[in-house]
C-alpha positions as CSV (number, residue, x, y, z in Angstrom):
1,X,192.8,12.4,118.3
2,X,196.4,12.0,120.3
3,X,199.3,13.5,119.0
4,X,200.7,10.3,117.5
5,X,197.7,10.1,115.4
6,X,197.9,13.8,114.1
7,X,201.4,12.9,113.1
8,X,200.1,9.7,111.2
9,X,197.1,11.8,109.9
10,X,199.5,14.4,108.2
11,X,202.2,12.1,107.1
12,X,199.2,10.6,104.8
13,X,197.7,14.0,103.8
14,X,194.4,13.3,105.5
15,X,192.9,17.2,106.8
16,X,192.2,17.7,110.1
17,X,189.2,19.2,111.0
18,X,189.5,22.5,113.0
19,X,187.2,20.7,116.0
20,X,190.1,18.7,115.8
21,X,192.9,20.8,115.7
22,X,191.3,22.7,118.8
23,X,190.4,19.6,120.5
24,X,194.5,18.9,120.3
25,X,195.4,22.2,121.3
26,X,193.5,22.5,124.1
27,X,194.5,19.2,125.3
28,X,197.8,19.9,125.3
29,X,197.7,23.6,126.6
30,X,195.4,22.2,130.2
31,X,198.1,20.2,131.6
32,X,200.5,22.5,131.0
33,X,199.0,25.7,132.3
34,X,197.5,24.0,135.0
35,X,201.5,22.6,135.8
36,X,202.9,26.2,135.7
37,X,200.0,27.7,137.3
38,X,200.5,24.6,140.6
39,X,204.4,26.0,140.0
40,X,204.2,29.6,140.6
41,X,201.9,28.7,143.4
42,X,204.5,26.8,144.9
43,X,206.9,29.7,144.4
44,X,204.5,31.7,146.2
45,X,204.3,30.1,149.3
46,X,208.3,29.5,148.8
47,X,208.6,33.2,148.2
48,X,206.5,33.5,151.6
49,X,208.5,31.1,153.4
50,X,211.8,33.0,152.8
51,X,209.7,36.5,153.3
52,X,209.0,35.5,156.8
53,X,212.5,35.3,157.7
54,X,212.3,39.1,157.2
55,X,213.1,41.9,153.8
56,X,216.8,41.1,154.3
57,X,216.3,37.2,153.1
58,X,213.9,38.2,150.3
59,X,216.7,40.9,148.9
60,X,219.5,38.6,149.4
61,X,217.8,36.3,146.7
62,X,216.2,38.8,145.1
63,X,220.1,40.0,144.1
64,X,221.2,37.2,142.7
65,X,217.6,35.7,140.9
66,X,218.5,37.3,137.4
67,X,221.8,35.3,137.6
68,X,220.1,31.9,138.3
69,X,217.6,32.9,135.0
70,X,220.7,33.5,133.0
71,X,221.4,29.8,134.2
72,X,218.3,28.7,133.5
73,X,217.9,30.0,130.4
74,X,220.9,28.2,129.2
75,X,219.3,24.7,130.2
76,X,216.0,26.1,128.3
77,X,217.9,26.8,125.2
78,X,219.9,23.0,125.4
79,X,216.0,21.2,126.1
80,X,214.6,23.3,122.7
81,X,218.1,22.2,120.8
82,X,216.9,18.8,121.0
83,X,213.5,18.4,121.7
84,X,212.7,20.0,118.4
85,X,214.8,17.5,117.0
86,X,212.6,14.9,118.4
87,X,209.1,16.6,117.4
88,X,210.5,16.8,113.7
89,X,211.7,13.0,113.4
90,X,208.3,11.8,115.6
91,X,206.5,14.0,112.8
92,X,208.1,12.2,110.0
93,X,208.0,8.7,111.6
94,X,211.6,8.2,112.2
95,X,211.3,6.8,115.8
96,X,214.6,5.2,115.8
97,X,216.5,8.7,114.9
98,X,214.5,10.5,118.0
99,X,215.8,8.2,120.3
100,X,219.4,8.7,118.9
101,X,218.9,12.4,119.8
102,X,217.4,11.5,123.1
103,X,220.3,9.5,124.0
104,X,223.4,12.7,122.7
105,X,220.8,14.7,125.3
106,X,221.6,12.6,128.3
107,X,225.2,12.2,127.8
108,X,224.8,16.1,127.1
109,X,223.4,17.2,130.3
110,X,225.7,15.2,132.1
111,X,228.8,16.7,130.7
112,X,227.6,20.1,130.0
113,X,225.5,20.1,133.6
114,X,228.8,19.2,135.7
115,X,231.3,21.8,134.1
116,X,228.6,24.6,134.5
117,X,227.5,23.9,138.1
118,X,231.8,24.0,138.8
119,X,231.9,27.3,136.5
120,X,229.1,28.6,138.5
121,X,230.0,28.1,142.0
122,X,233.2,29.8,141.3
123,X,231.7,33.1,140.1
124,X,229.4,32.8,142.5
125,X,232.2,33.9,144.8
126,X,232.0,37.4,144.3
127,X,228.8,37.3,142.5
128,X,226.6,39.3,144.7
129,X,229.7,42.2,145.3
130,X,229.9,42.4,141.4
131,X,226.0,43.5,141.4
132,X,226.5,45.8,144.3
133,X,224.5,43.9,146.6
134,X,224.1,45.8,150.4
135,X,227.2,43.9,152.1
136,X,224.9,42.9,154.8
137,X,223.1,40.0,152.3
138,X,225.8,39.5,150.5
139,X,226.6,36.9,152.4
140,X,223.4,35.1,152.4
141,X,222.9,35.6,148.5
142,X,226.2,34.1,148.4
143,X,225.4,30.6,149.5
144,X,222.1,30.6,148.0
145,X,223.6,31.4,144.3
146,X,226.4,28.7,145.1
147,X,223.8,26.1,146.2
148,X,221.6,26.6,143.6
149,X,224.3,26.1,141.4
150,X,225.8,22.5,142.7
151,X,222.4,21.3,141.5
152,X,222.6,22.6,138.3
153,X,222.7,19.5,136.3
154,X,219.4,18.4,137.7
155,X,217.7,21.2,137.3
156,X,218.9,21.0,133.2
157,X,217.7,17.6,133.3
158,X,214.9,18.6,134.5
159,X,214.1,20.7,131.9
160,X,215.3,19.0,129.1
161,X,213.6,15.7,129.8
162,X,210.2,17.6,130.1
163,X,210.8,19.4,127.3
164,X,211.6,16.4,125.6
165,X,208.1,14.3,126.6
166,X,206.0,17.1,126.1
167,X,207.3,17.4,121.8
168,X,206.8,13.7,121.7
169,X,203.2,14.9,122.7
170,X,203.0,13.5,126.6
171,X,202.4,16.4,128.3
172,X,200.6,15.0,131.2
173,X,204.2,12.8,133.3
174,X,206.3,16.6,132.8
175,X,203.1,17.9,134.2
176,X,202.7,15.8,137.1
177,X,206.3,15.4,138.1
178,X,206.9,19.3,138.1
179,X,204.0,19.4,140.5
180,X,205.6,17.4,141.9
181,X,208.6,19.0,142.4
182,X,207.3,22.1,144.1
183,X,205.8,20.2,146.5
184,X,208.7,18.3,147.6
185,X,210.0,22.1,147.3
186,X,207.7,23.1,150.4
187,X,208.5,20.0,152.3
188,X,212.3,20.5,152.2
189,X,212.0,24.2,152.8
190,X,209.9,23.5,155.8
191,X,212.5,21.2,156.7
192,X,215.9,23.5,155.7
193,X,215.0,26.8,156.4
194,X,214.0,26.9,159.8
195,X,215.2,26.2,163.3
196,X,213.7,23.4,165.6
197,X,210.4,25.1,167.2
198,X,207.3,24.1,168.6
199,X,204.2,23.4,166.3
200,X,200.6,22.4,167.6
201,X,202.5,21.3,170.6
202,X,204.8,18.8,168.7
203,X,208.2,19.7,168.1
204,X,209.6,20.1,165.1
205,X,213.1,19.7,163.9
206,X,214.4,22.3,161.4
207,X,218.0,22.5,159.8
208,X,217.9,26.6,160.3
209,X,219.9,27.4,157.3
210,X,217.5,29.8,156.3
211,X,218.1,31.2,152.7
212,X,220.4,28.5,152.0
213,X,217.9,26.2,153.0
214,X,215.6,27.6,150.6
215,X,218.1,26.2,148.0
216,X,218.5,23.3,149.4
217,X,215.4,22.4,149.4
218,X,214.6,23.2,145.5
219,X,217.8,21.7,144.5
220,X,216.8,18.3,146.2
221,X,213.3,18.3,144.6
222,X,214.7,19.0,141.1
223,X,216.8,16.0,141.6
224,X,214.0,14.0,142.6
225,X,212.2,14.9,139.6
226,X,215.3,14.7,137.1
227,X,215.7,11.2,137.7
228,X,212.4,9.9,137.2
229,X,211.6,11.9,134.0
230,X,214.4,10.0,132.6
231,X,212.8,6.5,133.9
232,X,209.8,7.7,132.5
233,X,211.1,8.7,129.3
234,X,212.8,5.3,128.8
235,X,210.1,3.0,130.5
236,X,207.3,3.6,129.5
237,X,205.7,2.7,126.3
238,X,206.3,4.6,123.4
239,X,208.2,6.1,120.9
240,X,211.1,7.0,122.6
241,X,211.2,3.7,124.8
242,X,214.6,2.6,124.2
243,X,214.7,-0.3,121.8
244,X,218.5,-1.7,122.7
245,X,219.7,-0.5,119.2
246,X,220.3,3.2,120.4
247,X,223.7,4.6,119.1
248,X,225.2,5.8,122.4
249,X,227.6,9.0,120.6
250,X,227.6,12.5,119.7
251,X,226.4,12.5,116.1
252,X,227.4,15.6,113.8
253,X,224.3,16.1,112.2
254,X,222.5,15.8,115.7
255,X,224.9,18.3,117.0
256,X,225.1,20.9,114.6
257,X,220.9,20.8,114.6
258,X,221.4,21.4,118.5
259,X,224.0,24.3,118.2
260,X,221.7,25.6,115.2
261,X,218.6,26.0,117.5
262,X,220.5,26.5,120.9
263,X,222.9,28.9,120.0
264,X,220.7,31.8,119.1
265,X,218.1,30.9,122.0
266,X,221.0,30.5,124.4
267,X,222.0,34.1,123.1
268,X,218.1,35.5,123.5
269,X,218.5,34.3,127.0
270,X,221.4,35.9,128.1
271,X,220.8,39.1,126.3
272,X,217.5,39.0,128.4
273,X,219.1,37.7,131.8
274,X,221.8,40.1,131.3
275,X,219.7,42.6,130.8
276,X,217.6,41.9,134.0
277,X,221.0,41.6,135.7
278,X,221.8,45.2,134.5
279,X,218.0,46.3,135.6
280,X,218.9,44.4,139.1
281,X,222.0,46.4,139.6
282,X,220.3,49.8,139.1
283,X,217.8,48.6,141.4
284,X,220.2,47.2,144.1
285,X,221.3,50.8,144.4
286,X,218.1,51.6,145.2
287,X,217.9,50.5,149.1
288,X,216.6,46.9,150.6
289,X,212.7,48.4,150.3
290,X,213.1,48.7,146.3
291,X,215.0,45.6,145.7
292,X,212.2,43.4,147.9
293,X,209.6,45.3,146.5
294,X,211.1,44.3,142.6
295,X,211.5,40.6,143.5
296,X,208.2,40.4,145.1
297,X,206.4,42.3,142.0
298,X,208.4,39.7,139.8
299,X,207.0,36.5,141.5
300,X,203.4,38.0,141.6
301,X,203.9,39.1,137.8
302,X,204.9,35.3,137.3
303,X,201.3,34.1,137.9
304,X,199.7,36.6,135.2
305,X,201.8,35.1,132.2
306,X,201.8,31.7,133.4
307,X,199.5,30.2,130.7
308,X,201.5,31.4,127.6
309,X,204.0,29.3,128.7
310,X,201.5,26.2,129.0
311,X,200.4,27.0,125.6
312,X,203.9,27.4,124.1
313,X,204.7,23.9,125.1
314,X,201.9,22.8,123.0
315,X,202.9,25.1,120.3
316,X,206.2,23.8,119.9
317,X,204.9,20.2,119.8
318,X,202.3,20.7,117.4
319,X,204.2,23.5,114.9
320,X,207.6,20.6,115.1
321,X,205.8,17.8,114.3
322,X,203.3,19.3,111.7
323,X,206.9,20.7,110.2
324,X,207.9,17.3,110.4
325,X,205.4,15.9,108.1
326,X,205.7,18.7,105.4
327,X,202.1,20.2,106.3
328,X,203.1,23.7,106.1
329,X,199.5,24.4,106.3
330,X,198.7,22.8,110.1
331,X,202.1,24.2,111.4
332,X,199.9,28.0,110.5
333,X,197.3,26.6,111.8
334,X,198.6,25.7,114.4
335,X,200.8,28.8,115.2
336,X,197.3,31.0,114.8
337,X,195.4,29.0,117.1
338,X,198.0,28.6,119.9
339,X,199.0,32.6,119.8
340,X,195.3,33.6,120.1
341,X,194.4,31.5,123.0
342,X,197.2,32.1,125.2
343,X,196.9,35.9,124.6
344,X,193.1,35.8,125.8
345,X,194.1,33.6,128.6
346,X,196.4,36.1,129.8
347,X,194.2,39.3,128.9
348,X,192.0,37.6,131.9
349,X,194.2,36.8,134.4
350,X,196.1,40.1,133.6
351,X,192.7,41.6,134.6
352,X,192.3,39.7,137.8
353,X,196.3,40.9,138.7
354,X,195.3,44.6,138.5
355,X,192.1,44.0,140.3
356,X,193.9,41.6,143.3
357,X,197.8,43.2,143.6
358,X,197.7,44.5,147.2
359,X,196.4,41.0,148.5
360,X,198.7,38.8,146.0
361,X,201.2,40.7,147.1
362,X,200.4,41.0,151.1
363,X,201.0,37.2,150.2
364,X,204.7,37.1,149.9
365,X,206.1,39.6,152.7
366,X,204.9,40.8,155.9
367,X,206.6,44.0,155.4
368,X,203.4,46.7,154.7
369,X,205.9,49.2,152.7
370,X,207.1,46.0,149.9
371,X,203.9,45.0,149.7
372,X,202.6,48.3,148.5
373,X,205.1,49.4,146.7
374,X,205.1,46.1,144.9
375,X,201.2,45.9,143.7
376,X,202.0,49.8,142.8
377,X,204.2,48.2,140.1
378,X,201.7,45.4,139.1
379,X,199.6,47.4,138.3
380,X,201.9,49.3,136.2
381,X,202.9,46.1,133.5
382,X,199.3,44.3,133.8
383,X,198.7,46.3,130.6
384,X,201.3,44.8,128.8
385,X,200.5,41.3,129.4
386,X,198.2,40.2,126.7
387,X,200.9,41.3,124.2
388,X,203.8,39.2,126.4
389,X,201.5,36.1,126.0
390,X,201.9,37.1,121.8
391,X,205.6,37.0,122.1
392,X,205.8,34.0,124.6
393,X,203.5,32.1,122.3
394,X,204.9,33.2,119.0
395,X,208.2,32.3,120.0
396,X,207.4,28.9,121.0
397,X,205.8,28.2,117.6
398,X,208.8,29.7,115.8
399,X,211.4,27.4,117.6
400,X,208.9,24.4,116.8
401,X,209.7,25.8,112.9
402,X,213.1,25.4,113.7
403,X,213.3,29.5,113.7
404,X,215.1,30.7,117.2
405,X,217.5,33.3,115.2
406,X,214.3,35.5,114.9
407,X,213.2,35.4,118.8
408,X,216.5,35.9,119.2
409,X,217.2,39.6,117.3
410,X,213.7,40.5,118.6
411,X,214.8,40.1,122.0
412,X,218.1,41.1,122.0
413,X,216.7,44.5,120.2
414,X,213.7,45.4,122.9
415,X,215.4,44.4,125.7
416,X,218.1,46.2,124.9
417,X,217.2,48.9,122.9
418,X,213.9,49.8,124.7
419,X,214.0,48.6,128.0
420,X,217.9,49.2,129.2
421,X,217.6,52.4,127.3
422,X,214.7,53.8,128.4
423,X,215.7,52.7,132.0
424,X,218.0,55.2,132.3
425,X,215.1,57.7,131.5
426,X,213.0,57.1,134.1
427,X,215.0,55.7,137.4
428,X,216.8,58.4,137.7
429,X,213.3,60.3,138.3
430,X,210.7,57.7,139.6
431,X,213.1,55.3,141.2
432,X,212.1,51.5,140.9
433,X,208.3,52.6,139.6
434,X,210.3,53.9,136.8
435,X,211.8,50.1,136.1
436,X,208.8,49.1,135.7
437,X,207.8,51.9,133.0
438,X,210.4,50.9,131.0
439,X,209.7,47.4,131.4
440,X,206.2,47.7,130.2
441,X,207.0,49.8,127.2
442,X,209.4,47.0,126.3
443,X,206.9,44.2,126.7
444,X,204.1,45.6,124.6
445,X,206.6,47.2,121.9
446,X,208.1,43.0,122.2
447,X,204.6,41.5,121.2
448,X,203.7,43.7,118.3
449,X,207.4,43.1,116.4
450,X,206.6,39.1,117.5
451,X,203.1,39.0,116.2
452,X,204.1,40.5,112.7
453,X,206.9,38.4,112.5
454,X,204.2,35.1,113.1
455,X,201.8,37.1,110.2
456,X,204.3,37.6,107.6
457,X,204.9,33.8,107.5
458,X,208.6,33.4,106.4
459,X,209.1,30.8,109.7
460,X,207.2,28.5,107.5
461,X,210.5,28.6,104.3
462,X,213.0,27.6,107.4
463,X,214.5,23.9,106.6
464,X,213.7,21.0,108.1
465,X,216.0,19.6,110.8
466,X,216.8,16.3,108.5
């Protein structure tokens, strides 16, 4: 059973057997988790690429990477805005209104994406000063912020047209083209980054921009992958193929639906990013060493979480369109099943993290002091990560309800009240290790509020989106 016969499935009342229901979930979670796991693998090796030009290049982005997450969290919040617009409609057979929303996205991201890219290159000015970045990168976190930011709007439609597919239940095209994108990633960071040299006796031209480059090079391969998401989206056969009867305008109720769900997940993510960019300022003060060794112990953390976010994607597809159809009943279901298989998931490859940290993170820098500083620190927050994959998951199934106030006051009131607060505790004693204490309290005390917020039920009462 596809997703489009679910929705038909529900819309009549017909039950769904729980083979079923795990058959769908599981189908939906693979491509998904195998896409983020190819993804972080790709940000490995482009992690490596920039750790070979020495500790200085890995700091300098290292300084400003909470910034680009505040960024990116921003084009998150605008994809769930309307994608869970789309799930609902698809889930109540109203094809025609889910391609009116898909349509107020493009023009959207067009507008939106052009007048944050110009917002954000001018911060970016004196970005890395503000964070107290070591003058010496400054200069070099300085045009990588800046570049990354010119390409914002492809990187938001990047997002939001995945985000978009996978609630109409394709998971597989997002999947493929975001593989995609990292390795056009590699190929233009081979190309950017380095000077012309000699390889296998064949020589190689190289731009030499080094960090920049690194930008370059993923801002290039998200616009790559922007622009045929949307072909995809409005080629190919299906439910959101456009029809010639779209209504090309912003629509109030389509736009109050979007502020509705964006606002308070837009909020989430800045409280969070701002909140990192607070923990990267106390860190930055710290010394080159400490703020390598943090970035690298972020990327490696990145692969131990990775399948929650493949599962939430599904989550958010199957709870919206189950919503959708008025089956309270499959949305719990669905919620349930979702939350307890990306918290196993993670349990095991939190396992293999704690077991493999000196090697993953040998990986990303040549430097012998950041790399074992930085597994110290893995294996610090591996056990917190089966309860992260509870809130990741969890929160993805409550913004498919149409609930993202509630991941939003959770967030805002363990990032801030846990993690920033006890921060102050511990740096001042154990230095960047102490970070990472505090981060680890705040991630398990995160999935225990999430997962009795996803038991008590009252997601399931929130209105539906038409």
């Amino acid at each position: 059973m596809n997703m489009l016969q679910m929705s038909e499935a529900m819309r009549d009342g017909r039950s769904i057997s729980l083979k079923s229901q795990t058959q769908l979930i599981i189908a939906l979670s693979i491509p998904a988790i195998l896409e983020q796991l190819v993804m972080t693998l790709m940000s490995y090796i482009d992690t490596a690429m920039v750790g070979s030009l020495g500790p200085g290049a890995t700091a300098a982005i290292g300084v400003v990477a909470s910034s680009i997450w505040l960024m990116n969290g921003l084009t998150s919040a605008i994809a769930v805005g309307f994608s869970v617009q789309i799930a609902q409609y698809l889930g109540a057979g109203r094809d025609g209104d889910s391609r009116n929303v898909l349509c107020q996205s493009i023009l959207f991201n067009v507008l939106f994406g052009v007048v944050m890219a110009a917002a954000a290159i001018g911060i970016g000015q004196v970005l890395p000063e503000l964070l107290g970045s070591d003058p010496e990168i400054a200069p070099a976190a300085r045009s990588y912020f800046c570049t990354v930011a010119f390409f914002f709007p492809f990187s938001m439609a990047s997002a939001l047209y995945s985000s978009i597919l996978r609630c109409s239940g394709n998971i597989l095209l997002p999947s493929i083209m975001n593989v995609g994108m990292c390795v056009f990633d590699v190929i233009f960071n081979f190309i950017f980054i380095y000077p012309p040299r000699d390889i296998g006796g064949f020589h190689v031209w190289g731009a030499g921009l080094g960090v920049q480059g690194a930008a370059l090079g993923t801002g290039l391969a998200q616009a790559c992958v922007a622009v045929t998401l949307l072909l995809g989206i409005i080629c190919r056969r299906g439910p959101l193929r456009f029809q010639g009867n779209e209504t090309w305008r912003f629509t109030k109720p389509c736009m109050n639906n979007m502020l509705r769900l964006s606002t308070p997940t837009a909020l989430e993510r800045m409280a969070l990013s701002l909140a990192q960019i607070v923990m990267t300022s106390v860190v930055a003060g710290m010394g080159t060493v400490a703020v390598a060794s943090n970035y690298v112990a972020v990327q490696t953390e990145s692969i131990c979480y990775l399948p929650a976010f493949g599962v939430a994607s599904a989550a958010t597809a199957l709870v919206g369109q189950s919503i959708g159809a008025r089956r309270l009943d499959m949305a719990k279901r669905f919620a349930y099943g979702t939350t307890i298989l990306g918290s196993i998931l993670v349990f095991f490859m939190a396992l293999l993290m704690f077991g493999f940290a000196p090697f993953l993170t040998s990986l990303l820098t040549a430097d012998t002091e950041v790399a074992e500083v930085s597994a110290g620190l893995l294996r610090i927050v591996a056990f917190s990560e089966p309860l992260f994959a509870v809130s990741i998951v969890a929160t993805g199934a409550l913004r498919g309800a149409g609930d993202s106030k509630a991941p939003f006051f959770i967030n805002l009131f363990t990032m801030w009240g846990v993690r920033v607060m006890t921060v102050l505790v511990f740096t001042h004693r154990f230095g960047v290790t102490g970070v990472w204490i505090s981060m680890t309290a705040e991630l398990i005390t995160r999935g225990i509020v999430f997962l009795i917020r996803l038991l008590r039920g009252r997601w399931l009462k929130m209105p539906v989106l038409f």
